[in-house]
C-alpha positions in Angstrom: 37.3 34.1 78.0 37.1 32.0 75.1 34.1 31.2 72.8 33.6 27.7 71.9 30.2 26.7 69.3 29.4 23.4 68.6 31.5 21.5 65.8 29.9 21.9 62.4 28.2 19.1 61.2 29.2 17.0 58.1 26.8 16.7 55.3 25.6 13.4 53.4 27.5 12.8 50.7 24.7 12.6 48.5 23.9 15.9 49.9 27.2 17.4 49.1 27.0 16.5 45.4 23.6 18.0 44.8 24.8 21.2 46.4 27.7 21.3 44.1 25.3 20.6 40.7 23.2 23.2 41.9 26.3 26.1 41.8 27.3 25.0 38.8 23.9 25.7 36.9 23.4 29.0 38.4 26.8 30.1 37.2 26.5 32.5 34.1 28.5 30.4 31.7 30.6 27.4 33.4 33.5 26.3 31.5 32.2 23.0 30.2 29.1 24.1 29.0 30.8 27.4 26.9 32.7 24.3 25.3 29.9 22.8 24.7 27.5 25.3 23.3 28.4 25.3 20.0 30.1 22.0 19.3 28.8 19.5 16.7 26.5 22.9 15.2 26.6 25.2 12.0 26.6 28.7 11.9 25.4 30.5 9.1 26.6 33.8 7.9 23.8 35.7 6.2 24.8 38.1 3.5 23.1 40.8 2.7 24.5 41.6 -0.8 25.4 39.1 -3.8 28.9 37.4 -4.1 32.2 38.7 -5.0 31.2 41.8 -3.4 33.1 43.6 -0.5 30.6 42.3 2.3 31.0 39.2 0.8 34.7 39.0 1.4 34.9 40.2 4.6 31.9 37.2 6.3 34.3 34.6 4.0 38.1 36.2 5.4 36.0 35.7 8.9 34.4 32.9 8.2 37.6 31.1 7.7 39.2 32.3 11.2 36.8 32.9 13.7 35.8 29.6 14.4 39.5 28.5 16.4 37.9 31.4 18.7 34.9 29.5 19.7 34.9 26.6 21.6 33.0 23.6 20.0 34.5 24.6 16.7 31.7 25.0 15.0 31.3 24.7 11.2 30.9 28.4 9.6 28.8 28.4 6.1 28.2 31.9 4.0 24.9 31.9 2.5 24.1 35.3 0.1 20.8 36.5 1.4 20.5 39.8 -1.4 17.7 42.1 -1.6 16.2 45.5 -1.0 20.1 46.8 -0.3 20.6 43.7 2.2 17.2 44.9 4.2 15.9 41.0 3.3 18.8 39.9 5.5 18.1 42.1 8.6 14.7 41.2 8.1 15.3 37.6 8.3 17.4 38.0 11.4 14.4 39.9 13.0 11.7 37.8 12.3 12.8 34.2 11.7 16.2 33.4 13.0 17.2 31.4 15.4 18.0 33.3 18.9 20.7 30.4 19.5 23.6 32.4 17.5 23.6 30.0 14.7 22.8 32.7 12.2 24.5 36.0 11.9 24.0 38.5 9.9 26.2 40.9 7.8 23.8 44.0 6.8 24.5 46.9 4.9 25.1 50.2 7.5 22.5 51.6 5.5 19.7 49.3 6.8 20.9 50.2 10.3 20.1 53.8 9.7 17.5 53.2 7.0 14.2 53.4 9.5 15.8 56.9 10.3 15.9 57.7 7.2 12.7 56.5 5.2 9.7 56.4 7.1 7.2 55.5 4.0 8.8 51.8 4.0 7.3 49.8 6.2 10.6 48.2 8.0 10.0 45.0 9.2 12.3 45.1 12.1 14.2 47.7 14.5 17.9 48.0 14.4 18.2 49.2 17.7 17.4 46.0 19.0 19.7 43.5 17.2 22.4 42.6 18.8 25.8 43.7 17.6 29.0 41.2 17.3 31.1 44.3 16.1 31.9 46.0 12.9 34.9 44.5 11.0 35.8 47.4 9.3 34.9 51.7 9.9 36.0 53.0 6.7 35.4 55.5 4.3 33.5 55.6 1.3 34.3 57.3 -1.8 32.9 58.7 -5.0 34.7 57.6 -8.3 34.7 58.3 -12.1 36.3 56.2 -14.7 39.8 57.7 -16.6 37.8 57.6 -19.5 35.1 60.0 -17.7 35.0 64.1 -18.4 34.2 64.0 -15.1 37.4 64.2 -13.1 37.3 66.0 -10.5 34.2 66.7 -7.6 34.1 70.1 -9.0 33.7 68.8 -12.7 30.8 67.0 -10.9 29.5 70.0 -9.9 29.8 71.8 -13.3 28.5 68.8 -15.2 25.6 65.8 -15.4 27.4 63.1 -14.2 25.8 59.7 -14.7 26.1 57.0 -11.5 25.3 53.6 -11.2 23.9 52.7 -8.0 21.9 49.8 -5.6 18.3 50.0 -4.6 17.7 52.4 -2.1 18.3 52.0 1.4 22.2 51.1 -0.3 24.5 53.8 -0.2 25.6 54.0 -3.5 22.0 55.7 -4.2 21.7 57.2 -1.1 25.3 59.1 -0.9 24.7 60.3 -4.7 21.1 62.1 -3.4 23.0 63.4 -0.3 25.2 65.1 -2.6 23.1 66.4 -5.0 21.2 68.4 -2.1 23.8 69.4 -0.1 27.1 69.7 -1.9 26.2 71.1 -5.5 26.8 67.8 -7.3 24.6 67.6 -10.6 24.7 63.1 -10.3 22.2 61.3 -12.7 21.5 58.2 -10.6 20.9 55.0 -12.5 19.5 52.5 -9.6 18.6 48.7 -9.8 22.2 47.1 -9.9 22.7 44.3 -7.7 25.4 45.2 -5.5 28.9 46.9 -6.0 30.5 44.4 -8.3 27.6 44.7 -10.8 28.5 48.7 -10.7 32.3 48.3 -11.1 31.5 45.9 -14.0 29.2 48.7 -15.4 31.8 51.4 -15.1 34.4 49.5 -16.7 32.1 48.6 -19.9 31.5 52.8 -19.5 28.0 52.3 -18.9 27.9 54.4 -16.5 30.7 57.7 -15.5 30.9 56.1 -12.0 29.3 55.6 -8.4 29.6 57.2 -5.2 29.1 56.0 -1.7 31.7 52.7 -2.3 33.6 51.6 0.5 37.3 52.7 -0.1 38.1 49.3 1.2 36.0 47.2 -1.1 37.5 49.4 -4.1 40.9 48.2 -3.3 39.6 44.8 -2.8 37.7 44.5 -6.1 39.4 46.7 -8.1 43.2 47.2 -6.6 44.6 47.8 -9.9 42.8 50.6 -11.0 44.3 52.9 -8.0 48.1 51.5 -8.9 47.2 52.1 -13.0 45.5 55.6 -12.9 42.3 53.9 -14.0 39.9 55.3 -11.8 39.2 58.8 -10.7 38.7 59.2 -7.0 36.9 62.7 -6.4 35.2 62.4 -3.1 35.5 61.1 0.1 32.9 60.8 2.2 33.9 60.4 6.4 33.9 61.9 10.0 37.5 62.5 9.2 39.9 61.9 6.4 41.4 58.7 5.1 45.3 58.8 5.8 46.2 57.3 2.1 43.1 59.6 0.3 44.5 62.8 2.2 47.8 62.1 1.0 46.2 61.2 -2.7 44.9 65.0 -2.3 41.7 63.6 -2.4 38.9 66.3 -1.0 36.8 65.4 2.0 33.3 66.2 1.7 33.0 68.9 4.7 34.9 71.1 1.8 31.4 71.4 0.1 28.8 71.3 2.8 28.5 74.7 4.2 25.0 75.1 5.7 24.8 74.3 9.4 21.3 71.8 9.6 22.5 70.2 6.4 26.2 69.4 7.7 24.4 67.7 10.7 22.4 65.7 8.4 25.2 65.1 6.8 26.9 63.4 9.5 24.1 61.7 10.5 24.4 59.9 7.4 28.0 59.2 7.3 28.5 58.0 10.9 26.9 54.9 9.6 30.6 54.2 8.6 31.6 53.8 11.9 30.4 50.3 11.8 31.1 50.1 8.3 31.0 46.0 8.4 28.2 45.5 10.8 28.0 41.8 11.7 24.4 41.3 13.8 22.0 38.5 15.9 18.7 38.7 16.3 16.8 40.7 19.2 16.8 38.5 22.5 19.3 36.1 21.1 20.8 34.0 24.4 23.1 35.8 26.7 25.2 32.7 26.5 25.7 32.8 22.4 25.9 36.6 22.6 28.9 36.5 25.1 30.8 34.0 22.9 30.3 35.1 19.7 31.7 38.9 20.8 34.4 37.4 22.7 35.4 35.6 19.0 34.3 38.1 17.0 37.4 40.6 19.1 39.7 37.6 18.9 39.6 36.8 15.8 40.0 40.6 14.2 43.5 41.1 16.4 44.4 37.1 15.1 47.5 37.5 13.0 46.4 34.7 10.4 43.2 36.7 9.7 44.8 39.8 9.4 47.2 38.6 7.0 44.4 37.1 4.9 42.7 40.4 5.1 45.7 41.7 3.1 46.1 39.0 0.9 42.1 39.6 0.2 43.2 43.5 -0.4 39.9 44.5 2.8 41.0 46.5 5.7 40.5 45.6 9.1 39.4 48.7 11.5 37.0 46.6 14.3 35.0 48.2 16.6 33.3 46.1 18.8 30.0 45.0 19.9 29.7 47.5 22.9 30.4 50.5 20.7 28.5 49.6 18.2 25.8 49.0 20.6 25.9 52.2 22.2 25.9 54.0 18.6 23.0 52.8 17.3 20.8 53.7 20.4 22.4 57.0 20.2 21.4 57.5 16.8 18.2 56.7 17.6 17.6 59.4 19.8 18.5 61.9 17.7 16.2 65.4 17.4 13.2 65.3 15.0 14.6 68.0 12.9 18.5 66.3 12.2 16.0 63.0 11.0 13.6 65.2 8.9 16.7 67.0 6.9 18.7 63.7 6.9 15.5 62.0 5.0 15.1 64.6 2.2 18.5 65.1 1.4 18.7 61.3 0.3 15.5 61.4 -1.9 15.6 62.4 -5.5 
């Protein structure tokens, strides 16, 4: 026996159309409005640190390569937003940016962690609600003397006063000098208020200062290429999760060779998995889920683009993304971290 319904009945037209407008707002993100989001606007890149320095160079490498990865093309300006080791930046992207994704920042790690870290600042913002673009880079940092130094080795650091020029705190140039002091015998005399890295390499070369520590190994070869290839720097420390191929090969000693006690070396790594997302780039809490989705989906394009990469080179910065997700995920870990890991991790970066 066969089942036979009434034929189904044709709709208006007019009727049809609506229907179709209606699906296509309630998609997420229909092609032609991703293509239209961002064209015909500017989006600013926020610095936290002053130019000529390694955060610098990476927003301007992106900055000239990202925007073929988002549809509307739009017009990407760097703007140096300095202050309080880049915590003005963060704070500006808390409070007073637009949610639109027309202003990213590029923060220090430092700030990410720094609420962790220092709880007599009144922070103005909480990290573990931006929203994370990625990290450009998850490096290492290291701790350097100039050739014309006494000091030049990590154990001559330990042996002697050793005087280092470093960044407001909340920068890691301070705060990885402190770190060692208190939990890997170094005897550093800290000299803070420079402006940002450059200002320190400057001050090393004039031999103002013996050297700094807590420099991105990437933003050394950047800036200052020339003093690995002509002996003119010492390099006595690195500072990471795990070794740096090219620094394990210089014979250069990782820093777990001088932390031995257990609640310190937790501490420790507290502080240094910050270098994970070494490059942070960052929008504001609640930014649009329709900006968000682009800008990670360029941010990930961009870093594999083979332009870019080769610019990165020519710039002397290395590339090492992580993206957005992991980032994400990071941050929220770290800030559920046991009372006693933040306790040690804030005195060991004080004076």
């Amino acid at each position: 026996m066969r089942v036979t319904g009434s034929r189904p009945r044709k709709l208006p037209s007019n009727m049809t159309a609506k229907l179709a407008a209606l699906l296509l707002v309630c998609s997420p993100l229909a092609p032609a409005q991703a293509q239209d989001y961002f064209a015909g606007k500017t989006i600013d890149f926020l610095v936290g640190s002053d130019p000529a320095g390694g955060y610098d160079t990476y927003a301007r490498v992106i900055g000239r390569h990202i925007p073929r990865y988002i549809p509307g093309t739009p017009i990407i300006t760097v703007k140096n937003q300095p202050g309080a080791g880049s915590a003005r930046t963060a704070g500006i992207i808390a409070r007073i940016a637009p949610k639109d994704g027309t202003n990213v920042g590029i923060i220090f790690p430092g700030v990410v962690v720094g609420p962790l870290l220092d709880t007599k600042q009144k922070w103005q913002f909480d990290p573990s609600q931006f929203v994370y673009l990625g990290s450009a880079d998850s490096g290492t940092r290291v701790c350097l003397t100039s050739a014309n130094s006494k000091i030049k080795s990590f154990d001559d650091a330990r042996a002697n006063k050793t005087i280092l020029g470093a960044s407001a705190q909340g920068g890691s140039t301070r705060d990885y000098a402190y770190m060692l002091n208190h939990t890997a015998g170094s005897r550093f005399e800290v000299v803070s208020g420079y402006k940002g890295s450059a200002d320190i390499l400057l001050a090393v070369e004039r031999g103002e200062v013996d050297g700094m520590c807590g420099l991105d190994f990437s933003s050394l070869k950047s800036q200052r290429g020339s003093w690995i290839t002509e002996n003119k720097v010492n390099i006595i420390l690195q500072t990471a999760i795990d070794g740096e191929p090219d620094l394990d090969r210089m014979g250069v000693p990782i820093v777990w060779k001088y932390v031995s006690d257990e609640q310190d070396k937790r501490a420790v790594e507290l502080i240094v998995s910050q270098q994970i997302f070494g490059r942070p780039f960052i929008l504001p809490p609640g930014s649009t889920p329709e900006a968000v989705s682009i800008l990670r989906d360029a941010f990930t394009k961009a870093l594999a683009d083979k332009d870019l990469l080769a610019d990165a080179v020519k710039s002397r910065i290395d590339i090492q993304p992580s993206s957005g997700d992991k980032v994400q995920t990071l941050v929220q870990k770290l800030y559920k971290l046991p009372q006693e890991t933040l306790d040690r991790a804030q005195r060991i970066i004080q004076p």
